[in-house]
N, C-alpha and C positions, 0 to 999 in steps of 0.2 A: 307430689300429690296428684292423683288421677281428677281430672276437672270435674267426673259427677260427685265428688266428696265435697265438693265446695257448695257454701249455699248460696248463691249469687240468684235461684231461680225458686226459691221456696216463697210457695203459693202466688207466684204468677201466672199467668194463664195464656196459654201457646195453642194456635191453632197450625196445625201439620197437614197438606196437601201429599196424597200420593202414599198414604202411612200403610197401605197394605201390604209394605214389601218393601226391598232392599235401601235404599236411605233414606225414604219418607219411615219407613219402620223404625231404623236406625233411631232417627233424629229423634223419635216420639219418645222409644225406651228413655233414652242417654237423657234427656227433657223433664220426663217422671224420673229415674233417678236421681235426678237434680233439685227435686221439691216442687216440680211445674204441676199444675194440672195442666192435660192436653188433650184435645181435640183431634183426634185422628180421623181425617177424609179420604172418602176412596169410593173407586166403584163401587169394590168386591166385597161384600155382605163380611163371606165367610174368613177372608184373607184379614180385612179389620178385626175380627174378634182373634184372631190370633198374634193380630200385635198385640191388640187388651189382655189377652192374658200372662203376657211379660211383665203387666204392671198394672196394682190396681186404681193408680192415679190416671191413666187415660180411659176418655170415653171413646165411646163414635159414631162415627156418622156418615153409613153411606148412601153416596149419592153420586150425581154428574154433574162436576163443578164449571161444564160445560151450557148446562142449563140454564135458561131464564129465570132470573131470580135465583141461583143457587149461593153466588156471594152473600148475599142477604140472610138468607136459610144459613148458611156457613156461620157469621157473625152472631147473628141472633141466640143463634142456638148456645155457643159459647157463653155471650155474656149473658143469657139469662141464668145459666149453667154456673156459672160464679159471679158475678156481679164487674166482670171487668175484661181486658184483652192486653195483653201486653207483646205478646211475639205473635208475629206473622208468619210460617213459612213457607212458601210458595215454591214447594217441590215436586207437583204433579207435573207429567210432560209425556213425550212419545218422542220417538226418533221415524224417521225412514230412509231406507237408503231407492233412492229416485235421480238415474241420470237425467241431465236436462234433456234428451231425447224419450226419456218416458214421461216426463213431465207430466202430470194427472191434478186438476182444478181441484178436485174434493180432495186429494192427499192434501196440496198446497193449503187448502181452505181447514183440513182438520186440522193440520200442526198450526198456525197462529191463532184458533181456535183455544187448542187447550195450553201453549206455550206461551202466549201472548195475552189473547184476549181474556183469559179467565182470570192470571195471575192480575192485570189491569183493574178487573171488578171486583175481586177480593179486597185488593189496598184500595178502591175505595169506598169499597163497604166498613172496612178496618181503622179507615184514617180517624172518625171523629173521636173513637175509642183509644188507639194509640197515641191520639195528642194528651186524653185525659192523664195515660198512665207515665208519658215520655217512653214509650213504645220503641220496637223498631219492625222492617220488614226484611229478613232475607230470603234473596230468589235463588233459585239453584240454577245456575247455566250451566256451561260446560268447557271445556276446552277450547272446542271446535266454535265458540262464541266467538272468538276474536285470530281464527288461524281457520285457512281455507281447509274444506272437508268435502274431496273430488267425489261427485255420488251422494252427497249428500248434503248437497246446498243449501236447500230451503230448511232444514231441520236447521242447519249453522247459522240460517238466515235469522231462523226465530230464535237463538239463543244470543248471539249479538242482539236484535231488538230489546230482549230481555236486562242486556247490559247497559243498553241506551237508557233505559227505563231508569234502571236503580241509579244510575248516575244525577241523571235530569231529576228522581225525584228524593235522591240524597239533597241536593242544592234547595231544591223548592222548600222545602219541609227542615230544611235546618234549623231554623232561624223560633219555630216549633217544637222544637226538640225531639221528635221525629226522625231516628237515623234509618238509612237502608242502605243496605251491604248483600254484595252475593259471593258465593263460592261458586267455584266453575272447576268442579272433577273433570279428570281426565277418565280413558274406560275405566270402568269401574264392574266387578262382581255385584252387578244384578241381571235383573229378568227383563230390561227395557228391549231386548233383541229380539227375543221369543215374543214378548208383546206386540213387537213390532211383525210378527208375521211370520220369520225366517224359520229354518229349516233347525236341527242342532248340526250338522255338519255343517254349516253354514255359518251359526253361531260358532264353533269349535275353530273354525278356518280365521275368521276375527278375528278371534279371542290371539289366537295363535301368532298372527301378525301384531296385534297392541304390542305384546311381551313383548318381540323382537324391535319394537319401535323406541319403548320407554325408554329410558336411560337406566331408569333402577328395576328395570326385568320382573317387574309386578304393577298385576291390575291393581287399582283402587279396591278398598277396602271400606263398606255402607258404614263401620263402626269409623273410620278414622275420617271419615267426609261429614261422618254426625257429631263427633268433637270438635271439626273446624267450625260449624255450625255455631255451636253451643258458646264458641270462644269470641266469633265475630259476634253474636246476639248477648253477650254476656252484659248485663246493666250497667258493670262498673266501665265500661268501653266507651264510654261516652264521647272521649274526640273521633271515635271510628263511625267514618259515613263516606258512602259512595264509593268502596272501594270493592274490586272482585280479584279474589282471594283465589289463586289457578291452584286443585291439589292435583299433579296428575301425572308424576316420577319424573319431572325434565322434560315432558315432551314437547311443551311448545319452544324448547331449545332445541330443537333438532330439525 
């Protein structure tokens, strides 16, 4: 049975970072077909209304989760929106590829910015709410969180931090009932490359080497990184905390 047939998420209520596109969109869909209402976060105005119109159970809300005060705006908005918060998902982020010879203070300063410091004010704008419902949080890292990524350090820098995180606040928050769990895709079939600046010959050149790298000769897939999601946040999962969950065809076997 396909996991959004099950009701494990009817009329809970899920806030999604990053939902204007490739697995923050994923997650939202797979989320509303599961009975959530959700909250879909993003820059992009236009890109949000086009995950809402996948489903009439997500709203949105765009904004810069980057902002002062935007955690708060984030939460609020939710729970005044339904009366409660049950799933966190902290899947907004950026990549950069920056040898340590180009090294640049503002690139460094923007990725623990939105990789670190945002997902950090979210949960704890989130937590008083998530204790009420027995909630959980999961972060999206990646791969390169826990396996070196030559060229692109500091982006692997802030995804391991990421994983410190969920660990250190799986333990704290246990005892609360409060789980936090992350999945950490390998590449994956989105737009985080382009976002990131590069070229598509350049993208294409990537893209090109992943395949050759994975073990099972396919990128990641936004819908099958959104069912891992939905499996680790799933409410009956309750001895699952603190664990990150690598989807990303063998590679960090190699």
């Amino acid at each position: 049975m396909p996991l959004t047939d099950l009701p494990h998420f009817t009329d809970r209520v899920a806030v999604v970072t990053g939902a204007g596109s490739g697995i923050g969109r994923a997650t939202s869909i797979a989320l509303a077909e599961a009975g959530a209402h959700v909250l879909g976060v993003g820059r992009r105005k236009n890109a949000l209304e086009e995950t809402a119109r996948s489903h009439s159970g997500i709203a949105i809300l765009p904004l810069d989760i980057c902002e002062e005060g935007a955690a708060d705006t984030v939460v609020d908005t939710a729970v005044k929106r339904w009366g409660r918060l049950d799933l966190l998902v902290n899947n907004a982020g950026t990549t950069a590829l920056m040898p340590l010879a180009e090294t640049d203070r503002a690139v460094v300063t923007g990725l623990f910015d939105l990789n670190v410091t945002a997902p950090s004010m979210l949960a704890h704008a989130a937590l008083p709410h998530l204790r009420d419902t027995s909630g959980s949080i999961v972060n999206v890292s990646s791969t390169y969180g826990h396996r070196p990524l030559p060229g692109g350090a500091h982006y692997a820098a802030t995804k391991s931090a990421l994983e410190q995180l969920t660990r250190s606040w799986a333990l704290e928050l246990a005892s609360e009932g409060v789980r936090v769990n992350a999945i950490a895709p390998g590449p994956t079939e989105t737009d985080v490359l382009a976002a990131a600046g590069l070229s598509q010959d350049t993208i294409d050149g990537i893209r090109q080497q992943e395949r050759e790298r994975i073990p099972t000769g396919r990128l990641g897939d936004p819908k099958d990184i959104a069912d891992w999601i939905l499996r680790i946040a799933d409410p009956l999962g309750a001895p699952v905390t603190g664990q990150v969950l690598t989807i990303d065809g063998g590679l960090e076997l190699v």
